[in-house]
C-alpha angles and dihedrals in degrees: 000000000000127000104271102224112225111214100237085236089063097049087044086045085069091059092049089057086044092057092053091043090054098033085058099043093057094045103049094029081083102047094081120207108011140175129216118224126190140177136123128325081213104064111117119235112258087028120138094250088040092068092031078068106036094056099037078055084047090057106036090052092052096059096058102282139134117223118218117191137157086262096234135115122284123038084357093054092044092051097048085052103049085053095047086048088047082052084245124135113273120206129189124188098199118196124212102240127157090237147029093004110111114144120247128246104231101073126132090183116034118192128172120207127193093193125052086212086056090049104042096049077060094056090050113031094065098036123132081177143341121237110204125197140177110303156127138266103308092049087054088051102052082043099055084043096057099048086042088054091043093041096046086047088242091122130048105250114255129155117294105201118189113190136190097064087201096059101043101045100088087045090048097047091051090050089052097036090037114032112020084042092052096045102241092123130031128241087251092054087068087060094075096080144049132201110225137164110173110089087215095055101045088056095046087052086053098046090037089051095042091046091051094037120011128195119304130056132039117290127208097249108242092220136257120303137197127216 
């Protein structure tokens, strides 16, 4: 079998992911207990989703919490706004995209990725929750990560909060009629997730689940639960 030639871009490429790993580590390893909050870089601002975010961020923060967010417009900017209004840090990762993506002015803590892996491991590595709400493509995708991650033990258990009913339900029911009927996941799976609207609540569910958990460690998840 002949030598497999490696372009020097691609060898220098591995570097590049090793910088934003590292970059990232040493950043958000100081900002102690944080929580992760995603939606839409195309909600308007003084929409109904937009405050839904910016005061679930207020609160959140307020009660200790970072806040981690893309760092765009939209949910991100909301959320970055509510914790800098809440006096929290508030911390954008922002991604290098050719729309859409402009980073938002209310970050305490301002971070640029070049890879969305890179990125992602940053949301997660350093979440104390995730706060989901309405989106597109890339906010499925950092959901289903996060309860793969939770479902394979990959990730220590912490609370998973969608928010917007409206908006979830039809995912939720396919995921209940589809996939749990067809047994491609199991009753227990459904468990990783809530569904809740009221910002209070959301961050009492957070600081109740940390104070009774904490961080490490896999948690027995407490099942799913309606507001």
């Amino acid at each position: 079998m002949g030598k497999i030639d490696v372009p020097a871009e691609e060898t220098w490429r591995i570097f590049r992911i090793m910088a934003e790993f590292v970059e990232g580590f040493e950043e958000l390893s100081k900002v102690g207990p944080a929580v992760s909050l995603f939606g839409s870089a195309r909600t308007e601002p003084g929409s109904k989703y937009y405050n839904m975010a910016r005061d679930t961020a207020y609160e959140i923060a307020k009660a200790g919490f970072a806040i981690i967010t893309g760092g765009g417009p939209g949910v991100m900017e909301a959320g970055n706004l509510g914790a800098k209004e809440a006096g929290g840090k508030s911390i954008g990762l922002n991604i290098e995209l050719p729309m859409e993506q402009t980073s938002n002015p209310y970050q305490n803590i301002e971070m640029h990725f070049k890879y969305f892996f890179c990125r992602k491991v940053m949301f997660l590595k350093y979440a104390h929750g995730f706060v989901i709400l309405p989106g597109g493509y890339g906010t499925m995708d950092e959901t289903f990560e996060a309860l793969c991650l939770i479902q394979t033990l990959r990730q220590a258990y912490f609370p998973v909060i969608l928010m917007g009913t409206e908006y979830w339900k039809g995912l939720i029911d396919w995921i209940n009629d589809k996939m749990l009927t067809s047994g491609y996941i199991s009753p227990e799976d459904l468990h990783f997730f809530s569904l809740i609207d009221d910002p209070k609540e959301v961050a009492k569910r957070i600081v109740d689940f940390n104070a009774t958990n904490g961080r490490g460690g896999i948690c027995e998840p407490k099942g799913i639960k309606k507001s």
